[in-house]
PQR file of N, CA, C, O and H, with PARSE charges and radii, in Angstrom:
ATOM      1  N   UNK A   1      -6.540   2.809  -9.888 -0.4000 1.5000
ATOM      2  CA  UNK A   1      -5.356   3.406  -9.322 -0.0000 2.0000
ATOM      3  C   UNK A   1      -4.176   2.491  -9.614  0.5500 1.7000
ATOM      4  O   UNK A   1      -4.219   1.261  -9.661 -0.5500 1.4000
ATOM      5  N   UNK A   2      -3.078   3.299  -9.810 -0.4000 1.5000
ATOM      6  CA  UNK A   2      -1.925   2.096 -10.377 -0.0000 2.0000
ATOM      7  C   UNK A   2      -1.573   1.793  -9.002  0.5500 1.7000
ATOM      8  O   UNK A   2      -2.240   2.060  -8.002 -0.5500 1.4000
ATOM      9  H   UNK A   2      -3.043   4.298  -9.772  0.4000 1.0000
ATOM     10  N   UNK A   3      -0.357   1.155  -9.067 -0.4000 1.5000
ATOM     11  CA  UNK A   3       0.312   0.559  -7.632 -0.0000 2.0000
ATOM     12  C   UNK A   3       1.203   1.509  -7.012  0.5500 1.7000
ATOM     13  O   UNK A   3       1.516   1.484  -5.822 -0.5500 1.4000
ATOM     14  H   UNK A   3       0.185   0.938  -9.878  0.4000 1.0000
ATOM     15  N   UNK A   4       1.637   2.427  -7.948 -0.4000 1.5000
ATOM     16  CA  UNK A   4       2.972   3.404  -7.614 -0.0000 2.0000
ATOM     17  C   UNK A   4       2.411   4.664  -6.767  0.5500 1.7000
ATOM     18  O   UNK A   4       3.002   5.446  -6.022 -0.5500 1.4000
ATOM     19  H   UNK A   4       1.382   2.447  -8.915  0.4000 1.0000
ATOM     20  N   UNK A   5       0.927   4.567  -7.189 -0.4000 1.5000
ATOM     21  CA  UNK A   5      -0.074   6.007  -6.646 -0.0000 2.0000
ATOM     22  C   UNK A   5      -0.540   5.283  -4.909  0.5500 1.7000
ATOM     23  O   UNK A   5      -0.520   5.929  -3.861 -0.5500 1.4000
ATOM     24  H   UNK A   5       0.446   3.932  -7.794  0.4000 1.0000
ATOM     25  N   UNK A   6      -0.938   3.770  -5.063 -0.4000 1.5000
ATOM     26  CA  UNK A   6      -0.714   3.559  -4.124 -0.0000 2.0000
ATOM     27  C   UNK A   6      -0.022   3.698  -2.631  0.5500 1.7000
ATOM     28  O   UNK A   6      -0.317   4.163  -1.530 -0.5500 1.4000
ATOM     29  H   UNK A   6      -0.955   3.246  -5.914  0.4000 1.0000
ATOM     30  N   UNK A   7       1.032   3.039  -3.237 -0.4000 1.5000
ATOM     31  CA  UNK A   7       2.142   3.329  -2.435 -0.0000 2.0000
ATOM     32  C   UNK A   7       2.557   5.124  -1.943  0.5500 1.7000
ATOM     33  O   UNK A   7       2.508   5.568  -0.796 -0.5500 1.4000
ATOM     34  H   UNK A   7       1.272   2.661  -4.131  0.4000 1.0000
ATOM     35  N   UNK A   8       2.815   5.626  -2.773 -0.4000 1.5000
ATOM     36  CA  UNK A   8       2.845   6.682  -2.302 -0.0000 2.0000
ATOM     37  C   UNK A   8       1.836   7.874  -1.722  0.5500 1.7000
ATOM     38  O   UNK A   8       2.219   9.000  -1.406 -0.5500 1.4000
ATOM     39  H   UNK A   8       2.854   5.265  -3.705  0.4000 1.0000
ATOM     40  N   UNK A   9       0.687   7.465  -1.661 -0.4000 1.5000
ATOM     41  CA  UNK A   9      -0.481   7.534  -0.754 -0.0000 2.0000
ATOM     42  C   UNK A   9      -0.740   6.772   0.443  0.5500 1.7000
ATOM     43  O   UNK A   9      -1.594   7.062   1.281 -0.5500 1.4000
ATOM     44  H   UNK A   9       0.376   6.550  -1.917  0.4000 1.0000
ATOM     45  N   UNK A  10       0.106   5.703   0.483 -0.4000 1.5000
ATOM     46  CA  UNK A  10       0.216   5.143   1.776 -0.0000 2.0000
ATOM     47  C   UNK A  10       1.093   5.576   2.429  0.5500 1.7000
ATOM     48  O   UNK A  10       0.898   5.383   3.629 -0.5500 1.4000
ATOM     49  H   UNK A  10       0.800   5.468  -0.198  0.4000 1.0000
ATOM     50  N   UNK A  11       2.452   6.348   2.085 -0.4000 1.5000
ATOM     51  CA  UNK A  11       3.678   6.955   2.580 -0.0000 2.0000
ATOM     52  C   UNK A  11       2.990   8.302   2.748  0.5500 1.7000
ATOM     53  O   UNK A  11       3.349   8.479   3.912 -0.5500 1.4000
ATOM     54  H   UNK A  11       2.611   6.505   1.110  0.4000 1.0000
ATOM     55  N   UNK A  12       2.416   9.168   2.520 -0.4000 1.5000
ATOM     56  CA  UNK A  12       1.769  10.429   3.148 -0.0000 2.0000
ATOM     57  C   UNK A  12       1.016  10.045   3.947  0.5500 1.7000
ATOM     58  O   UNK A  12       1.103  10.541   5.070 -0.5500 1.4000
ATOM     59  H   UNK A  12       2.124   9.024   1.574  0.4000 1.0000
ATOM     60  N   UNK A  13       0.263   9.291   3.758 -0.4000 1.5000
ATOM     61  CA  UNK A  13      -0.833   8.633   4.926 -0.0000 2.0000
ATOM     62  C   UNK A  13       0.106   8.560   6.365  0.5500 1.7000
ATOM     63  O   UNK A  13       0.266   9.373   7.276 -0.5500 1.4000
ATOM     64  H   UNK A  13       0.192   8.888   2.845  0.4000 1.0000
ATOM     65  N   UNK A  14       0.508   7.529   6.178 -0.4000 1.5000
ATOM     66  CA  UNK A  14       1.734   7.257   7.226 -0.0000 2.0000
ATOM     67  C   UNK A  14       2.770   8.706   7.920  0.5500 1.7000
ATOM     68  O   UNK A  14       3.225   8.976   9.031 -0.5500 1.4000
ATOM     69  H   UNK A  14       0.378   6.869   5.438  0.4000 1.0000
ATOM     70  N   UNK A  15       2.791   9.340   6.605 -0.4000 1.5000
ATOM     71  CA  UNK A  15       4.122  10.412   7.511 -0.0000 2.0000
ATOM     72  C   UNK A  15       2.882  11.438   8.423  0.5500 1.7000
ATOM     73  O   UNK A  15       3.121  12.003   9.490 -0.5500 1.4000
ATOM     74  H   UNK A  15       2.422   9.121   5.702  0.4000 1.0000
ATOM     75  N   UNK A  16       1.813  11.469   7.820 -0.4000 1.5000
ATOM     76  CA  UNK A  16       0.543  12.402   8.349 -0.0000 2.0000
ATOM     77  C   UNK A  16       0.501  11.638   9.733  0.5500 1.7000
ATOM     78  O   UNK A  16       0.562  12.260  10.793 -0.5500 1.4000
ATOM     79  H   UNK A  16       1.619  11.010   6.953  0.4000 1.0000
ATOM     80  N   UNK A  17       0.418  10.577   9.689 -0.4000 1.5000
ATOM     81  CA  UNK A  17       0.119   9.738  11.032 -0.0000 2.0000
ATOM     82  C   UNK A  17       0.991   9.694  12.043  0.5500 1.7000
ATOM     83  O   UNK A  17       0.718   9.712  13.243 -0.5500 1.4000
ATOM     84  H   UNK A  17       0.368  10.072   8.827  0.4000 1.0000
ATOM     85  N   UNK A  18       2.028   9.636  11.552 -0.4000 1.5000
ATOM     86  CA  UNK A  18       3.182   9.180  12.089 -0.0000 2.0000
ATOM     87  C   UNK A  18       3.615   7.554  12.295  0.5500 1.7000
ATOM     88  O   UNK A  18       4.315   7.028  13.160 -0.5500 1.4000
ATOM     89  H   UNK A  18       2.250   9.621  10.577  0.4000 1.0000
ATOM     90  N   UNK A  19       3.010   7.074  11.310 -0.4000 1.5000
ATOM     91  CA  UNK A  19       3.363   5.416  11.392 -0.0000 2.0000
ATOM     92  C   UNK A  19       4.477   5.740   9.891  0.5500 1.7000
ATOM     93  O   UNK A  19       4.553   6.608   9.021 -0.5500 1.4000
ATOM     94  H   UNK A  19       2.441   7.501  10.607  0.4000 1.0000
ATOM     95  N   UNK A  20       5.084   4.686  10.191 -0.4000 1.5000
ATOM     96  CA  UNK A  20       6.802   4.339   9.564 -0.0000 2.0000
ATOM     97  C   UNK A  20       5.722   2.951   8.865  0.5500 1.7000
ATOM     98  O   UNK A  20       5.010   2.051   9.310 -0.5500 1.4000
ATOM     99  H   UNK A  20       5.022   3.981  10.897  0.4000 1.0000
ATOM    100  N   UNK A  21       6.242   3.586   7.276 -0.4000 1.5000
ATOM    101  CA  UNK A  21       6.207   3.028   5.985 -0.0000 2.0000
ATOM    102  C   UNK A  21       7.055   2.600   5.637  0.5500 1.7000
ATOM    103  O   UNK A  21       8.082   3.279   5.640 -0.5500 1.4000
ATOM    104  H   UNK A  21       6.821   4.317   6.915  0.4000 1.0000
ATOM    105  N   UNK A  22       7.080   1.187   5.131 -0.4000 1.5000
ATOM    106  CA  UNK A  22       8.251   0.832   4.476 -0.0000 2.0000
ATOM    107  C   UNK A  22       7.905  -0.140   3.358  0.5500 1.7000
ATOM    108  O   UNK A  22       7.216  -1.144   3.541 -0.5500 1.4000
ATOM    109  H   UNK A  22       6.246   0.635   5.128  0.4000 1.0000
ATOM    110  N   UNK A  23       8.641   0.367   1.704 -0.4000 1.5000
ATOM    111  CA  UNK A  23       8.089  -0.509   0.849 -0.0000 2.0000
ATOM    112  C   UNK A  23       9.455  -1.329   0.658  0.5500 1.7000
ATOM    113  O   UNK A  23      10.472  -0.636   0.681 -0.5500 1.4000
ATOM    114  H   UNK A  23       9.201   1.183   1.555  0.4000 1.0000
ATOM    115  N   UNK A  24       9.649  -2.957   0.441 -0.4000 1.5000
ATOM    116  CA  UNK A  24      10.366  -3.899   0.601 -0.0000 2.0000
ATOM    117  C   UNK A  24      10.675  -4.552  -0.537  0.5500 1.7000
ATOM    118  O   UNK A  24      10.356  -5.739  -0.609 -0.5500 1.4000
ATOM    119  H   UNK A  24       8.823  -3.520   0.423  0.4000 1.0000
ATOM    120  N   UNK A  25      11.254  -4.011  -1.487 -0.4000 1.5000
ATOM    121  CA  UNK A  25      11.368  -5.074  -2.428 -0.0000 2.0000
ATOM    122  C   UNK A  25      12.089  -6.375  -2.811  0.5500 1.7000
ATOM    123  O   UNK A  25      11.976  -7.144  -3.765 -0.5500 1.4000
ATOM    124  H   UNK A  25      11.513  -3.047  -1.429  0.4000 1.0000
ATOM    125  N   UNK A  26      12.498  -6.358  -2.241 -0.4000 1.5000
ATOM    126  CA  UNK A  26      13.201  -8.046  -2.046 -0.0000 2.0000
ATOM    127  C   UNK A  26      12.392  -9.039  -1.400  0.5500 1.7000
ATOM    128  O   UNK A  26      12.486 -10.218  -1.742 -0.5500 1.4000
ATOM    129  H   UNK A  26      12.591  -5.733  -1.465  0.4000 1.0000
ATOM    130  N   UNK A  27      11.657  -8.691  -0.554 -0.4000 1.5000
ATOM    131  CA  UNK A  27      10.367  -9.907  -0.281 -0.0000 2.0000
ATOM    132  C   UNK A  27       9.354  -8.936  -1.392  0.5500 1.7000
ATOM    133  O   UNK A  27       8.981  -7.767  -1.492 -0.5500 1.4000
ATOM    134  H   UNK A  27      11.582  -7.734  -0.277  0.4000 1.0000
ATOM    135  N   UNK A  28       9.196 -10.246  -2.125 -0.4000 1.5000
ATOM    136  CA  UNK A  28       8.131 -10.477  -3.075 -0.0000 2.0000
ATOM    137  C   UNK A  28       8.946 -10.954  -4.377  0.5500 1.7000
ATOM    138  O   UNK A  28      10.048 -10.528  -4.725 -0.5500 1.4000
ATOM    139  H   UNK A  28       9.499 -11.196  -2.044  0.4000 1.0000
ATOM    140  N   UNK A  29       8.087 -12.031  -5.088 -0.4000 1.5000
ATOM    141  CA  UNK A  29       8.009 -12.971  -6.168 -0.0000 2.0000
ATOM    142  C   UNK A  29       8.597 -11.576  -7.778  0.5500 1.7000
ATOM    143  O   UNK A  29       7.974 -10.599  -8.192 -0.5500 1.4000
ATOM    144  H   UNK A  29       7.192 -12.377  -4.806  0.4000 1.0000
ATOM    145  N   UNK A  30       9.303 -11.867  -8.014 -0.4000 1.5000
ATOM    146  CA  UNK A  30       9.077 -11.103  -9.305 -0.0000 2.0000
ATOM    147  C   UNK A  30       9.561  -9.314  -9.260  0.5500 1.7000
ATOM    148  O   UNK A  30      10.628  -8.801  -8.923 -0.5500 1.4000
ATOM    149  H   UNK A  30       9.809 -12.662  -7.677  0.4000 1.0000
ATOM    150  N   UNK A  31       8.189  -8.655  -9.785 -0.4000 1.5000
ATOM    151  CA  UNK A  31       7.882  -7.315  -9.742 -0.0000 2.0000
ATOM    152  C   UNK A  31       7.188  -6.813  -8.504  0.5500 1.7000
ATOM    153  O   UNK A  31       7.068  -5.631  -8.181 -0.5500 1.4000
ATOM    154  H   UNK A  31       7.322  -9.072 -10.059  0.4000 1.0000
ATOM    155  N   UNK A  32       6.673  -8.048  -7.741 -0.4000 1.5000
ATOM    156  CA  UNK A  32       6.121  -7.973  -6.598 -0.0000 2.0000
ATOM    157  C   UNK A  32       6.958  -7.274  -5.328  0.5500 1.7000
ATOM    158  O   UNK A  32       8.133  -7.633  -5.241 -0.5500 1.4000
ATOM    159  H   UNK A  32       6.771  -9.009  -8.002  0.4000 1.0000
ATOM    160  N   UNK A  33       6.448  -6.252  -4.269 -0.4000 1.5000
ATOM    161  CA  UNK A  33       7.519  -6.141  -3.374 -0.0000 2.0000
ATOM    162  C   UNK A  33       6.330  -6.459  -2.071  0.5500 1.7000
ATOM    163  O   UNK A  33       5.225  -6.947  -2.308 -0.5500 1.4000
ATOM    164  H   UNK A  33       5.494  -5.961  -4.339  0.4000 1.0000
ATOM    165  N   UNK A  34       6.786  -6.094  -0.747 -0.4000 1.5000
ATOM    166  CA  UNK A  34       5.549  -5.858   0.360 -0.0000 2.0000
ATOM    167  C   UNK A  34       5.544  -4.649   1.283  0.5500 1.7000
ATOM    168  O   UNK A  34       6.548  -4.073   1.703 -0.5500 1.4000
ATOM    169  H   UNK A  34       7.684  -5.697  -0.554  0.4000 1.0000
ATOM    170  N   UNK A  35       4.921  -4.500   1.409 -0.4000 1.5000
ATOM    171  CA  UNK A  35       4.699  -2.958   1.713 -0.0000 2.0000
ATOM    172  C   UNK A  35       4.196  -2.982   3.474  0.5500 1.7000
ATOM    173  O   UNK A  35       3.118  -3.443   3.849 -0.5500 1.4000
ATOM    174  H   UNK A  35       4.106  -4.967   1.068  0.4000 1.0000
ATOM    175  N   UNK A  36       5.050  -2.490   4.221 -0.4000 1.5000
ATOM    176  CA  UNK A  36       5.201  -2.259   5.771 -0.0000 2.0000
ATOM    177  C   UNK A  36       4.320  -1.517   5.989  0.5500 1.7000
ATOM    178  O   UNK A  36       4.320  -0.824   4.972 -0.5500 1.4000
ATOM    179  H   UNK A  36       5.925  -2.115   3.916  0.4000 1.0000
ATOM    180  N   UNK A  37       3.356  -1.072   6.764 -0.4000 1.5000
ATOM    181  CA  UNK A  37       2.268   0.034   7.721 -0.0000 2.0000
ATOM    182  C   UNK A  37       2.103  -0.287   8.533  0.5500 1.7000
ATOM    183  O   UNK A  37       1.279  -1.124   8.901 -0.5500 1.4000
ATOM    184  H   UNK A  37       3.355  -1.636   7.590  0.4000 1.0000
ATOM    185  N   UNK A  38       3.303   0.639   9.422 -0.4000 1.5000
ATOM    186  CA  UNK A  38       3.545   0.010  11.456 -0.0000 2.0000
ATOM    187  C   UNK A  38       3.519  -1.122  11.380  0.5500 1.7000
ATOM    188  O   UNK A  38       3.864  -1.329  10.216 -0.5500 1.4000
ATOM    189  H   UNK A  38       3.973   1.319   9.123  0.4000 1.0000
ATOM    190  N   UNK A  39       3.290  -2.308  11.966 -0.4000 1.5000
ATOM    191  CA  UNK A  39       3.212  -3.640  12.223 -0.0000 2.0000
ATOM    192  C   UNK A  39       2.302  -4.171  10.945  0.5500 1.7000
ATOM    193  O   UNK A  39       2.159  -5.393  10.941 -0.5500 1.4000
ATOM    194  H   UNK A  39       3.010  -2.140  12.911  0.4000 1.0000
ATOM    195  N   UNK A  40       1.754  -3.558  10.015 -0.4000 1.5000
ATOM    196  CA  UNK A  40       0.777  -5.016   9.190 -0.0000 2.0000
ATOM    197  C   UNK A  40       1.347  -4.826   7.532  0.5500 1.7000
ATOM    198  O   UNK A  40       1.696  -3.720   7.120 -0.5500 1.4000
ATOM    199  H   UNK A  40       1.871  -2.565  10.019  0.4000 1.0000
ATOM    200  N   UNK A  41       1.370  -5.690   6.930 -0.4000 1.5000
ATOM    201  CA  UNK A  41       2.087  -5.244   5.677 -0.0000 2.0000
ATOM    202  C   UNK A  41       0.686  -5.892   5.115  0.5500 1.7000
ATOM    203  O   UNK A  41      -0.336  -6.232   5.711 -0.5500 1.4000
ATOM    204  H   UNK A  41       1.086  -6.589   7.265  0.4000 1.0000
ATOM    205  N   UNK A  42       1.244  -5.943   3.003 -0.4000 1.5000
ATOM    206  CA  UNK A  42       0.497  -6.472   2.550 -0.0000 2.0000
ATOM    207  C   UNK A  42       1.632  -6.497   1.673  0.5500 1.7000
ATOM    208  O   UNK A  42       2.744  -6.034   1.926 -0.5500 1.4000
ATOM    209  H   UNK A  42       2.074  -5.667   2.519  0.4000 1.0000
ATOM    210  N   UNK A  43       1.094  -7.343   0.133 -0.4000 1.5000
ATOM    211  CA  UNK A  43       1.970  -7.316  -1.235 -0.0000 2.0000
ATOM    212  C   UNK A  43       1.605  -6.508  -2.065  0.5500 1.7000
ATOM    213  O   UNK A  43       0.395  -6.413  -2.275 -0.5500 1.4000
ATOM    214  H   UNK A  43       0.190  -7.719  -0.072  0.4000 1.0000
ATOM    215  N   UNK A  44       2.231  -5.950  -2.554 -0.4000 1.5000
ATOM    216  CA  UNK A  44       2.145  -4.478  -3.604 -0.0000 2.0000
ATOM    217  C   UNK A  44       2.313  -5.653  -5.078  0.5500 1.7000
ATOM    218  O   UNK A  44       3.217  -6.468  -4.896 -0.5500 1.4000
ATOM    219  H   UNK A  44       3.213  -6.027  -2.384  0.4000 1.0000
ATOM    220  N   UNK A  45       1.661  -5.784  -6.269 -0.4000 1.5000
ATOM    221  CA  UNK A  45       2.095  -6.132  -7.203 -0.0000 2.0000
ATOM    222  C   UNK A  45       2.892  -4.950  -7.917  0.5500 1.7000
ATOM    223  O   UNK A  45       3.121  -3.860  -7.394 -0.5500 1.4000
ATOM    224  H   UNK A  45       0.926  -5.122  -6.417  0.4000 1.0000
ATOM    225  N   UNK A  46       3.261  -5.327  -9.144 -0.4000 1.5000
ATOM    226  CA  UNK A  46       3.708  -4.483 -10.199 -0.0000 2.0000
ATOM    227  C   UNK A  46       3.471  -3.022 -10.463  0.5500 1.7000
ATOM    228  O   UNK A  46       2.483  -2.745 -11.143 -0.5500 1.4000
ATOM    229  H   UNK A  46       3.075  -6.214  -9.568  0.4000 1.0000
ATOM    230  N   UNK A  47       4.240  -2.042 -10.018 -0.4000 1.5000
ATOM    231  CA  UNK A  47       3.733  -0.913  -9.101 -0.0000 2.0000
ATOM    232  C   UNK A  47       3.735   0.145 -11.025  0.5500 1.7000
ATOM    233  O   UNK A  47       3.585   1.362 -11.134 -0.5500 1.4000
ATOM    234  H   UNK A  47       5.042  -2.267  -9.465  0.4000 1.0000
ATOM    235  N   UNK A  48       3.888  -0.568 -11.864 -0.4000 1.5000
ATOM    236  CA  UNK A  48       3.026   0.411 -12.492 -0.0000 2.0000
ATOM    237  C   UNK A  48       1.823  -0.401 -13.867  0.5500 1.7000
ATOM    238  O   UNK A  48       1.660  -0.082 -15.045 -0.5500 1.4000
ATOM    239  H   UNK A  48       4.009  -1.557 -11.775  0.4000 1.0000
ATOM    240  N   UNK A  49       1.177  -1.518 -13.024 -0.4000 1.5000
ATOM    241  CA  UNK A  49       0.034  -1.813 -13.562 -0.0000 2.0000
ATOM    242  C   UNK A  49      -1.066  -1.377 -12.678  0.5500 1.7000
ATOM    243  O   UNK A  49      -0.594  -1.185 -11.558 -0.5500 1.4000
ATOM    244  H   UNK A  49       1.309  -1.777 -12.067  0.4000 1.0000
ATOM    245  N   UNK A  50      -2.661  -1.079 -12.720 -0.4000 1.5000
ATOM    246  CA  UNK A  50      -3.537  -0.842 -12.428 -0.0000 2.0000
ATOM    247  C   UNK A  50      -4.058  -2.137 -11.319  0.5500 1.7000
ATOM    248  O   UNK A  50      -4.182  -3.336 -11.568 -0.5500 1.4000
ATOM    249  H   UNK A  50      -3.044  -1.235 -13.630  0.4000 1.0000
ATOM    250  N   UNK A  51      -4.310  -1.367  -9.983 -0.4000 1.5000
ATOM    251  CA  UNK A  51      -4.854  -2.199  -9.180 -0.0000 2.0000
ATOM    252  C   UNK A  51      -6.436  -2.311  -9.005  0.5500 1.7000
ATOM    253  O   UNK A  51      -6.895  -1.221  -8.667 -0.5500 1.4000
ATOM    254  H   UNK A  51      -4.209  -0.393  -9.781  0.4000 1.0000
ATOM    255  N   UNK A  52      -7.287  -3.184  -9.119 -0.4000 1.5000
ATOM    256  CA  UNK A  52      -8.786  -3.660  -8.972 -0.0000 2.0000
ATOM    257  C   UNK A  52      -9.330  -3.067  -8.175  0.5500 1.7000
ATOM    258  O   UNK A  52      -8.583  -2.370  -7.488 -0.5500 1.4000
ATOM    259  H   UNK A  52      -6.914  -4.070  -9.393  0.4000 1.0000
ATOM    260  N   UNK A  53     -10.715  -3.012  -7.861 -0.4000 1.5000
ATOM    261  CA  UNK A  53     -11.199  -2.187  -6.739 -0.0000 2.0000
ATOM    262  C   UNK A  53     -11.458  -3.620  -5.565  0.5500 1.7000
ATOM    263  O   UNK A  53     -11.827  -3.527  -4.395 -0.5500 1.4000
ATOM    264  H   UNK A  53     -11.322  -3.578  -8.419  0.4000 1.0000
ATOM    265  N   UNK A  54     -11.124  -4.904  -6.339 -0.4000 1.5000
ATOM    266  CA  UNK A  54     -11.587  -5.968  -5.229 -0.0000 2.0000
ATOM    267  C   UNK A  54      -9.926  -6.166  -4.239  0.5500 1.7000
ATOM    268  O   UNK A  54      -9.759  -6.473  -3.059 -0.5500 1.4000
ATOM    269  H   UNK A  54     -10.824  -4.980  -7.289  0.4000 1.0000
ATOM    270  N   UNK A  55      -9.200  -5.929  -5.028 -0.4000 1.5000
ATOM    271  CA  UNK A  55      -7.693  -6.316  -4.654 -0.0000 2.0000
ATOM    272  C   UNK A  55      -7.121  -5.175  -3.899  0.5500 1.7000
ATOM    273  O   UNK A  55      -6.261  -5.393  -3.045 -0.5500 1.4000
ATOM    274  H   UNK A  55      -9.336  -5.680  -5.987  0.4000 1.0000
ATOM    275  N   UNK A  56      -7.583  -3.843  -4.180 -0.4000 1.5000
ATOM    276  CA  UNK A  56      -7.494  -2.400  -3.078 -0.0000 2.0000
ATOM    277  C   UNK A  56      -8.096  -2.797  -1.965  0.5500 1.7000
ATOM    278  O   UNK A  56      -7.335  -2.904  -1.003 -0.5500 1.4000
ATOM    279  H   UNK A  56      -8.281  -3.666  -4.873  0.4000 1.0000
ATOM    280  N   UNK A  57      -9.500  -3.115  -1.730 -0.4000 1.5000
ATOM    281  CA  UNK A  57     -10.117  -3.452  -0.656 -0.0000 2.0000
ATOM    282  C   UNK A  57      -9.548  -4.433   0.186  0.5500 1.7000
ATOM    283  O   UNK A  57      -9.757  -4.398   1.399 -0.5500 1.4000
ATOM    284  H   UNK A  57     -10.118  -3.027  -2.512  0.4000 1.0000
ATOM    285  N   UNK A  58      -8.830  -5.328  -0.353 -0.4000 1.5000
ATOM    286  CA  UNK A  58      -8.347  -6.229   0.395 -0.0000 2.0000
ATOM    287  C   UNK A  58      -6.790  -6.030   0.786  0.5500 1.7000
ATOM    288  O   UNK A  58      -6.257  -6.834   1.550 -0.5500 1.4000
ATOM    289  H   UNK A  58      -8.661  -5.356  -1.339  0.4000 1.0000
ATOM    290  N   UNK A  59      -6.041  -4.885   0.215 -0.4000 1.5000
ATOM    291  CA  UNK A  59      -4.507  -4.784   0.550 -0.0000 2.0000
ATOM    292  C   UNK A  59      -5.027  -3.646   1.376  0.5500 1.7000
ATOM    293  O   UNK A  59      -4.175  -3.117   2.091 -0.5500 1.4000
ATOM    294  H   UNK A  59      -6.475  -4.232  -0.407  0.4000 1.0000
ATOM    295  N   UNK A  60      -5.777  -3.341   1.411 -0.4000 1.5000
ATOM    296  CA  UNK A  60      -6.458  -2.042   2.337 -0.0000 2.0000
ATOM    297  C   UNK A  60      -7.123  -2.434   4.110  0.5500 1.7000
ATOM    298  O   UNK A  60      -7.123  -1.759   5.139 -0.5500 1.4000
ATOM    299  H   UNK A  60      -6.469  -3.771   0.830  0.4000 1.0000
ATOM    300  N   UNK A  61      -7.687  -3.977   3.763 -0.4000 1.5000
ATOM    301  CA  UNK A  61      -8.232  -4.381   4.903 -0.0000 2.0000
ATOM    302  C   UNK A  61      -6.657  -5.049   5.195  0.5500 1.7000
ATOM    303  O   UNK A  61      -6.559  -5.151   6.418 -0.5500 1.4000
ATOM    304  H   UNK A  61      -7.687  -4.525   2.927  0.4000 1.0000
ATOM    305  N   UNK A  62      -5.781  -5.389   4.732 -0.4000 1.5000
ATOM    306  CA  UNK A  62      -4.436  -6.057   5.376 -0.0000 2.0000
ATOM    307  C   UNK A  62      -3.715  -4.961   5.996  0.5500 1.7000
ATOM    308  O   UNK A  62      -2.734  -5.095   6.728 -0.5500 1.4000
ATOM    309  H   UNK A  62      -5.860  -5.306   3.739  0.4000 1.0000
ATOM    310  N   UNK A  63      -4.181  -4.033   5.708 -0.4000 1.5000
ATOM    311  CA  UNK A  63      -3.052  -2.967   6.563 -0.0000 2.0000
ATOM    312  C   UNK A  63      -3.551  -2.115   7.304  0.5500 1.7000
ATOM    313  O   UNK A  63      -2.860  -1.174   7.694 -0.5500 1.4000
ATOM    314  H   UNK A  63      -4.978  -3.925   5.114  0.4000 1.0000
ATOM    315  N   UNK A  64      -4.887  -2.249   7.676 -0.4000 1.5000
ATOM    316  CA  UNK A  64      -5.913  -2.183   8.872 -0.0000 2.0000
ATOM    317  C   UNK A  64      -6.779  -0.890   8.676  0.5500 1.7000
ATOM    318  O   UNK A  64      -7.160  -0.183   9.609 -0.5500 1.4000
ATOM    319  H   UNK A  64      -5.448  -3.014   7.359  0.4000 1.0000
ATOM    320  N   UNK A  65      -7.066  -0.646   7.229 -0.4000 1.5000
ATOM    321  CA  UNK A  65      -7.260   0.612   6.503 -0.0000 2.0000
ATOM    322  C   UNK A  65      -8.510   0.901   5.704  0.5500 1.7000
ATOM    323  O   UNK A  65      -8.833   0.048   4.878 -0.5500 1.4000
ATOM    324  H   UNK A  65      -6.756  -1.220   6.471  0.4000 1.0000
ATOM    325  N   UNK A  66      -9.005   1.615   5.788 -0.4000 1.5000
ATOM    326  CA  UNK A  66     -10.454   2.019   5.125 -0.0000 2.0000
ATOM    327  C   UNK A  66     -10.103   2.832   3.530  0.5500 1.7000
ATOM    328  O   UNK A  66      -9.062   3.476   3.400 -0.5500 1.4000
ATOM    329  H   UNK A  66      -8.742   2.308   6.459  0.4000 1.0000
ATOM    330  N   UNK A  67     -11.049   2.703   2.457 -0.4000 1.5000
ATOM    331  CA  UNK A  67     -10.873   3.572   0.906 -0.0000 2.0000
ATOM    332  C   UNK A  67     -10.854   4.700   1.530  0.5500 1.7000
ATOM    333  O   UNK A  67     -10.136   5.427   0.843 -0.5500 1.4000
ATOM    334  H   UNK A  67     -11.895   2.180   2.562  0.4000 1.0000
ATOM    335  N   UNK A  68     -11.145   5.157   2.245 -0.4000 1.5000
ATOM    336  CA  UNK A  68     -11.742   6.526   2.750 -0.0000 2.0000
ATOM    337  C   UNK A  68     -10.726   7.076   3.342  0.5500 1.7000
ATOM    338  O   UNK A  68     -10.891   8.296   3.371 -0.5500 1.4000
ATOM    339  H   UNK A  68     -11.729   4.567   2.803  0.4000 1.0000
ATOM    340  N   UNK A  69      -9.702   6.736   3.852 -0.4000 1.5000
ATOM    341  CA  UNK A  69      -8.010   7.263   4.451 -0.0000 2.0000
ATOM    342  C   UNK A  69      -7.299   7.554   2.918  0.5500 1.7000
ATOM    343  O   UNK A  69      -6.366   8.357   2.905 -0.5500 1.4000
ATOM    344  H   UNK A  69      -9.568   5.746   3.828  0.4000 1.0000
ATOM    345  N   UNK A  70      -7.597   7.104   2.003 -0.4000 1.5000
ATOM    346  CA  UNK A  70      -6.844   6.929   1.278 -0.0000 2.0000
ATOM    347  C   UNK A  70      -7.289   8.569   0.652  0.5500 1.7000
ATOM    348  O   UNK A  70      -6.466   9.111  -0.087 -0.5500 1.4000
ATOM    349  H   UNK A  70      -8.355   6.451   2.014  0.4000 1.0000
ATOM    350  N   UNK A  71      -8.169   9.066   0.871 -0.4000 1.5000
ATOM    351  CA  UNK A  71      -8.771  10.575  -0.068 -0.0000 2.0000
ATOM    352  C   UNK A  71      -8.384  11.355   1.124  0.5500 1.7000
ATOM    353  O   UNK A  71      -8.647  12.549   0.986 -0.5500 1.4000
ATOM    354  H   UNK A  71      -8.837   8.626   1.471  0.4000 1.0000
ATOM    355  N   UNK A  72      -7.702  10.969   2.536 -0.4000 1.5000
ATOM    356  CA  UNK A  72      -7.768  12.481   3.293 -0.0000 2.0000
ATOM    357  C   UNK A  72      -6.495  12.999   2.462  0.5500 1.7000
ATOM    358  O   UNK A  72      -5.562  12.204   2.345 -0.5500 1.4000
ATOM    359  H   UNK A  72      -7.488   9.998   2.649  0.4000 1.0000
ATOM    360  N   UNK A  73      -6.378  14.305   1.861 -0.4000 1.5000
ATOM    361  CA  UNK A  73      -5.619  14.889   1.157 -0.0000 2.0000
ATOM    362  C   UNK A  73      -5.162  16.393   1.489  0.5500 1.7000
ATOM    363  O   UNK A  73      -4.374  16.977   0.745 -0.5500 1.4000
ATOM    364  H   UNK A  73      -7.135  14.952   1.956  0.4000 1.0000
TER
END
């Protein structure tokens, strides 16, 4: 999954929920930005290179989130 599909699967996630998304680009290094979900963020790299399945799992456990939220569609 790239980073951009990300993100904007975390912003439906969120508007479905009703938690307030916010992606930040000025905090973060570079191409890097960080990405708000209610109170827990994480860092989004380069939102149109391909993200890992080890590095999803873990920007996924930072924002208090299961792979499995990510397919309710």
């Amino acid at each position: 999954m790239k980073a951009k599909d990300f993100v904007r699967r975390i912003q439906r996630l969120g508007k479905r929920r009703g938690i307030a998304v916010v992606l930040d680009r000025r905090h973060g290094k570079g191409s890097h930005a960080t990405l708000y979900y209610g109170g827990r963020k994480t860092t989004v790299k380069d939102r149109r290179k391909e993200i890992g399945p080890g590095l999803l799992a873990a920007m996924l456990a930072q924002l208090g989130l299961k792979g499995n939220d990510l397919s309710e569609d």
